[in-house]
C-alpha positions in Angstrom: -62.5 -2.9 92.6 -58.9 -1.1 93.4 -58.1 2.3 92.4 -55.9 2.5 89.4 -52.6 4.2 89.7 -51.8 7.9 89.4 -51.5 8.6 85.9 -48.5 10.1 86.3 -47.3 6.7 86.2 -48.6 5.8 82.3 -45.5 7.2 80.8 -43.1 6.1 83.2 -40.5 3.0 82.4 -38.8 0.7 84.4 -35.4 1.4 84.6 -34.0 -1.7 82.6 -30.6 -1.9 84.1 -31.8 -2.9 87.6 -33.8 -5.9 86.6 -31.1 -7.2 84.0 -28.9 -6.6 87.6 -31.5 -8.7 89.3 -31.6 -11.3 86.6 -27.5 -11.2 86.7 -27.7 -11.9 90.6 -30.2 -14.6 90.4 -27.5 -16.6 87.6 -24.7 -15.7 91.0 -27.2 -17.2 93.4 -27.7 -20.1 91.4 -23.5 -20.7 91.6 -22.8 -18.8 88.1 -19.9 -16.4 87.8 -20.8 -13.3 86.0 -18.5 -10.8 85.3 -20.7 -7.1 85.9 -20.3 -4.3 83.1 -24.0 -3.5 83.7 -24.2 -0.8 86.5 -22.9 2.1 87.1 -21.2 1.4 90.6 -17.2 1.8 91.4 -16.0 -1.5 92.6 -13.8 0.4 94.9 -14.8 0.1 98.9 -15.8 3.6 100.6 -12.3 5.3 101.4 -10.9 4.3 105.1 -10.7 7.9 106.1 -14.7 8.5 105.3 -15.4 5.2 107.5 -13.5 5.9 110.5 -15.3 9.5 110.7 -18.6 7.9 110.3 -17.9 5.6 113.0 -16.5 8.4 115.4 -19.3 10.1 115.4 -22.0 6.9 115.4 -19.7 5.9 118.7 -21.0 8.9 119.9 -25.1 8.0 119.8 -25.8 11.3 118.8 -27.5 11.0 115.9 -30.0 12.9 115.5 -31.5 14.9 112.2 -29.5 17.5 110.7 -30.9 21.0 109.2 -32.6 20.5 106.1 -30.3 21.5 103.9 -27.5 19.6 105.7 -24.7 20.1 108.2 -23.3 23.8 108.4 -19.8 22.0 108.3 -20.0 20.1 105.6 -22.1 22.7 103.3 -18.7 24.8 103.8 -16.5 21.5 103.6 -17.9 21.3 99.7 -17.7 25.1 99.1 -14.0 25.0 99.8 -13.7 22.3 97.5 -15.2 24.5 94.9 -12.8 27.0 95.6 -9.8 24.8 95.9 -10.1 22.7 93.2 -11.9 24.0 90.5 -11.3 27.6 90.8 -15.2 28.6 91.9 -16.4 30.9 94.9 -19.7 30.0 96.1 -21.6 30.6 99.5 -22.0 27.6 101.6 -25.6 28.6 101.9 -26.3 27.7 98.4 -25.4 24.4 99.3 -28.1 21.8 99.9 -26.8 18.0 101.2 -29.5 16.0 99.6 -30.6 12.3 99.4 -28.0 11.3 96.9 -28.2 13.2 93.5 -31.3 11.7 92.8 -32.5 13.6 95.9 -30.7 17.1 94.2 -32.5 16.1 90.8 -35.7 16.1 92.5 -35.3 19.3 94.6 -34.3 21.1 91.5 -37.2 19.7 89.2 -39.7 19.9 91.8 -38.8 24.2 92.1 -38.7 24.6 88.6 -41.0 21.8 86.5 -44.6 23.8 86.0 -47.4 21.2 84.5 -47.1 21.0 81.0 -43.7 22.6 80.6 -40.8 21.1 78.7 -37.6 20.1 79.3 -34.6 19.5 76.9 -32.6 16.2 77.7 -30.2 14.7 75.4 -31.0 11.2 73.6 -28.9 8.9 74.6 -29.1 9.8 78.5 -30.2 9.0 81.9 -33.4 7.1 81.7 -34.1 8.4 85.0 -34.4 12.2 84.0 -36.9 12.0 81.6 -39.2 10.2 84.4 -38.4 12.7 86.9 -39.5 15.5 84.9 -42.8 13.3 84.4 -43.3 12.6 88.0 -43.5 16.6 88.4 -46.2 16.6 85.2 -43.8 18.0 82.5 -42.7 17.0 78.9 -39.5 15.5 78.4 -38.1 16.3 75.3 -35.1 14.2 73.9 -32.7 16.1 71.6 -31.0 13.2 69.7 -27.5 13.9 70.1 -24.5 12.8 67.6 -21.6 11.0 67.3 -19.6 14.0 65.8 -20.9 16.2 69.0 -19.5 13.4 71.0 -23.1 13.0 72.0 -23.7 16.4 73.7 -26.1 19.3 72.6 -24.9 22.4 70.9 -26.4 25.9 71.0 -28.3 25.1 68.2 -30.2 21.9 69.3 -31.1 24.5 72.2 -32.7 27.3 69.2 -34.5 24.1 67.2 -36.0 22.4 70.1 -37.0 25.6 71.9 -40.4 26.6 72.4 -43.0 28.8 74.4 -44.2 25.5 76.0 -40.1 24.9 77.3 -39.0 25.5 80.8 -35.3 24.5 80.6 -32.8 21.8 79.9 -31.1 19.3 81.5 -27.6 18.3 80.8 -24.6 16.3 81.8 -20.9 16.5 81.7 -19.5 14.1 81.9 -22.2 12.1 80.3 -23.8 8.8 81.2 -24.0 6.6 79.1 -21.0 7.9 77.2 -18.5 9.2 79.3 -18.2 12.5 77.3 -18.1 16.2 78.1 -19.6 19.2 77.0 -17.1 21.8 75.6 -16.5 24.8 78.1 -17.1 27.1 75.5 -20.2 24.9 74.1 -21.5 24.9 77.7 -21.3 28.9 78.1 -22.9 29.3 74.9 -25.5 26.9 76.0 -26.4 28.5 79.3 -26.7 31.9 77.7 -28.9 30.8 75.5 -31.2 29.7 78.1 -30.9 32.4 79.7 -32.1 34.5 77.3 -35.0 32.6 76.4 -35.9 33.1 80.5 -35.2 29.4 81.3 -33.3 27.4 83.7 -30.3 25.0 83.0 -29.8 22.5 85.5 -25.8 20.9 84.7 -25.4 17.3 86.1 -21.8 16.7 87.6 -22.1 13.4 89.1 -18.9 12.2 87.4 -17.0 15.5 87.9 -13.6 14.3 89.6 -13.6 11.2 86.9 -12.1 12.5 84.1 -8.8 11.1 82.4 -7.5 14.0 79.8 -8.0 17.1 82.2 -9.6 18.0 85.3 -12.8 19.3 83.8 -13.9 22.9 85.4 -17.6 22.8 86.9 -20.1 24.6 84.9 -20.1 26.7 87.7 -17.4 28.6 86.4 -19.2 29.7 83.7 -22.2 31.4 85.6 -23.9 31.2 89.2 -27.2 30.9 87.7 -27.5 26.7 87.1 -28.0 25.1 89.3 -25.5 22.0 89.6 -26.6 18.5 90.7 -23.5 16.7 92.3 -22.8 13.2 93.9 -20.9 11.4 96.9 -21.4 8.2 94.8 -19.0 8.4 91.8 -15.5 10.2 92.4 -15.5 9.5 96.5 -17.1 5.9 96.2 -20.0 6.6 98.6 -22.6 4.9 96.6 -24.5 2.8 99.4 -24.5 6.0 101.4 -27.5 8.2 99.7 -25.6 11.5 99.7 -25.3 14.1 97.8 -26.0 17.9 96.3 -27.7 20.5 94.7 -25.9 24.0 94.2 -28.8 26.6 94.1 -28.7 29.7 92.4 -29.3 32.4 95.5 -32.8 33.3 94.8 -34.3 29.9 94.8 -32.6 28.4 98.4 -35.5 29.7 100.2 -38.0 27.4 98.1 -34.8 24.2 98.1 -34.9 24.1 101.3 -39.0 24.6 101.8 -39.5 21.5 99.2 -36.2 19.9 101.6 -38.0 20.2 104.8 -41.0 18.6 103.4 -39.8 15.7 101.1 -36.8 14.6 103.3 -36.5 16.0 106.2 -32.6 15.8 105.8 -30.3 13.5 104.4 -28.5 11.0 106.5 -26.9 12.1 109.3 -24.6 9.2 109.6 -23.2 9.4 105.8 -23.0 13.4 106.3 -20.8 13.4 108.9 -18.9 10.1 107.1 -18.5 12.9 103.7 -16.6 15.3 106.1 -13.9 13.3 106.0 -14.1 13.1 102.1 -12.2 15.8 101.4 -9.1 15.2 103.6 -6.1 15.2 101.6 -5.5 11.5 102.4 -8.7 11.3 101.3 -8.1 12.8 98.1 -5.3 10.8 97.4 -7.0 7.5 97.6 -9.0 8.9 94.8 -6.9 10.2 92.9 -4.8 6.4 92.9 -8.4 5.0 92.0 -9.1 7.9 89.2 -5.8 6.7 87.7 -6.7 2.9 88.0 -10.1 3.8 86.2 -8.0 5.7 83.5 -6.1 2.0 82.8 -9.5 0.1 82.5 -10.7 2.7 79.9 -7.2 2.5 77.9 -7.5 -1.6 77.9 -11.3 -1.8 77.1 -11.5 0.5 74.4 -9.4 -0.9 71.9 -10.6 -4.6 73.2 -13.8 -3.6 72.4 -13.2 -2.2 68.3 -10.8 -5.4 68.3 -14.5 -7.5 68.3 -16.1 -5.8 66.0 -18.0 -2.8 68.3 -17.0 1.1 67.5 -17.0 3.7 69.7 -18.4 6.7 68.0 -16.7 8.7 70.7 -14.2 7.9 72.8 -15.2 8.4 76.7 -13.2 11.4 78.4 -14.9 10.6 81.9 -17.1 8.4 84.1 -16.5 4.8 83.5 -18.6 3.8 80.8 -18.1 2.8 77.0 -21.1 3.2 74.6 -20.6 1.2 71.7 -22.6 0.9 68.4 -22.8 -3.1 68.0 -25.0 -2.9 64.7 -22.3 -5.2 63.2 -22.4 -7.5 65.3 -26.7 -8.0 66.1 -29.5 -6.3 65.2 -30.9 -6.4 68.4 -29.0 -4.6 71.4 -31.6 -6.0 74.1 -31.1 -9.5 73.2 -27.7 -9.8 72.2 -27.6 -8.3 76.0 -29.8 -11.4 77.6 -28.0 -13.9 75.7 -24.4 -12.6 76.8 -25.2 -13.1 80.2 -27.0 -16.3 80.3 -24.3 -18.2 77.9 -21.5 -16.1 79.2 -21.7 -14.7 81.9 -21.3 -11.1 81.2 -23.9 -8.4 82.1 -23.8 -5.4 79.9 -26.2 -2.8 79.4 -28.4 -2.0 76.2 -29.6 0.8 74.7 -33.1 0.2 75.6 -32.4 2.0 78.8 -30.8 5.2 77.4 -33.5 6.5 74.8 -34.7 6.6 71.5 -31.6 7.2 69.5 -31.2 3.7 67.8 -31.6 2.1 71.2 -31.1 -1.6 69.4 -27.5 -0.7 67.8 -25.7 0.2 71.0 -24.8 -1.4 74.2 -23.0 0.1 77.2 -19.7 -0.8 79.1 -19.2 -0.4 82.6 -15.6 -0.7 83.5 -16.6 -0.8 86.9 -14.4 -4.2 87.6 -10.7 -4.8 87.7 -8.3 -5.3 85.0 -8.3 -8.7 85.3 -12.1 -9.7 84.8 -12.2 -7.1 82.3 -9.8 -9.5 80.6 -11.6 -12.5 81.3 -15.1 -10.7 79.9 -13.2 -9.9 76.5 -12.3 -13.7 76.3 -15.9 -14.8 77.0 -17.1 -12.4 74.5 -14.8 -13.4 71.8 -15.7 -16.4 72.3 -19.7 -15.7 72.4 -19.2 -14.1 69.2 -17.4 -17.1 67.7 -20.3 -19.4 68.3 
């Protein structure tokens, strides 16, 4: 007889996305051509500039681990971006270079998750968060979000889902899966709101740099005490690399970097010194040509999208993804998804992954391909639909 599982583990759900990706590269393997609108990954290579500095310094052989909470250098690298860009003075040493922004989710949860607690997340979100708040024994809690918030919370939510069992709230902006962002005057109303009720909001800016109206401020300019959960992966293509980071608020970097030291060690040494190079100025131009290129997917895919039959119930203002309500066209999101890319060839991403919030009406869009297969996938659906 084996020993069962930690049961932890009971409430915990596949994420869907990566086995319909699996299934999509088995139907490649078997000489099909599938068009990918399932995962959240740019199409674009790493930037040149990134990859030349990782490979000056791996010509060197000197790679050994960094601190824990990352290179000195490039902790200061991202605090200058703070300042430069978006306005925001903070110390490098609230900085920690994590494992990807999976790795800064985790840091942040694992300080401030007590058994039993719970934690506001909006419905439709990342599947992911709700299970890392499980893996640290707490409660998600989903606050169904609407259309006519553009699928973000509002002070309110906060007051009716607030309890003496809550220990903060997790939110993104911009969102997956809907590309939307919290209002700046929303957001401050939101954080002091938590505040007051003596809990902590953690802000998840993974897709800051991809936006297409403005260049959205970090919630950082609205107070020092959230903590912020940012990504190499998005904006500066980096995915493959694992890097990313947590901005602390100053009285917790003592226990960051304890829970760092003993859960990671560091993050890679290779990709950190490859992310001081992300910055550069030719750097930033590369992305900014890319951010513009992602802009002309959205502005194609949208309307293509209404014109077979899917509305948007709010038009994505960042990230690359459309979430559509497909109730017209099936009943059933999840299968309407498997039969698309087996007769097709399109992989798209249903609801199923996102929450509870009428997870078998919607269906998400990655424009994470070029114009051109986006064209050909619109054909193939048209043409699915016709059937």
């Amino acid at each position: 007889m084996h020993p069962l599982s930690a049961s932890r583990l009971a409430n915990i759900e596949p994420f869907h996305v990566m086995e319909l990706l699996t299934h999509a590269k088995a139907l490649e393997a078997a000489g099909r051509d599938i068009i990918h609108m399932e995962i959240g990954e740019p199409d674009f290579p790493t930037p040149a500039p990134i990859i030349a500095a990782a490979q000056t310094r791996l010509a060197r052989g000197d790679i050994f681990y960094t601190p824990a909470l990352g290179l000195p250098e490039l902790r200061e690298a991202i605090a200058e971006h703070y300042r430069t860009r978006y306005g925001v003075s903070i110390a490098p040493s609230r900085i920690a270079v994590t494992a990807g922004a999976s790795g800064a989710l985790l840091l942040a949860l694992a300080c401030m998750v007590s058994p039993g607690s719970e934690w506001l997340l909006t419905d439709p979100g990342y599947p992911c968060n709700a299970n890392f708040v499980r893996a640290f024994e707490g409660l998600p809690v989903g606050i169904q979000v609407r259309p006519e918030d553009r699928f973000q919370p509002t002070p309110e939510d906060i007051e009716r889902h607030w309890n003496e069992r809550t220990g903060g709230a997790l939110f993104a902006s911009p969102a997956n899966p809907t590309g939307t962002l919290i209002d700046e005057t929303v957001l401050g109303d939101i954080a002091r709101c938590v505040a007051k009720k003596g809990g902590t909001l953690i802000v998840d800016e993974i897709y800051q740099g991809l936006t297409y109206e403005q260049d959205a401020r970090s919630a950082l300019s609205i107070s020092d005490d959230i903590f912020i959960v940012q990504s190499f992966s998005k904006y500066f293509n980096m995915t493959g690399w694992r890097l990313g980071w947590l901005v602390v608020p100053e009285r917790y970097t003592r226990d960051i970097e304890k829970l760092a030291q003993n859960l990671f060690i560091a993050a890679s040494t290779i990709a950190q010194y490859g992310a001081l190079a992300a910055f550069l100025p030719e750097t930033i131009d590369i992305l900014e040509q890319r951010r513009a290129e992602f802009k002309r997917r959205r502005d194609y895919l949208v309307p293509a999208l209404e014109s077979l039959g899917f509305h948007l119930p709010a038009k994505p203002e960042g990230a690359f993804y459309a979430y559509t309500d497909c109730s017209t066209l099936t009943p059933d999101s999840h299968q309407f998804a498997l039969s698309l890319l087996e007769r097709a060839g399109v992989a798209v991403t249903p609801g199923l992954d996102f929450g509870v919030a009428a997870p078998r009406s919607h269906i998400r869009f990655a424009y994470t391909t070029g114009i051109e297969r986006l064209e050909e996938a619109i054909d193939r659906i048209r043409t699915f639909l016709a059937k």
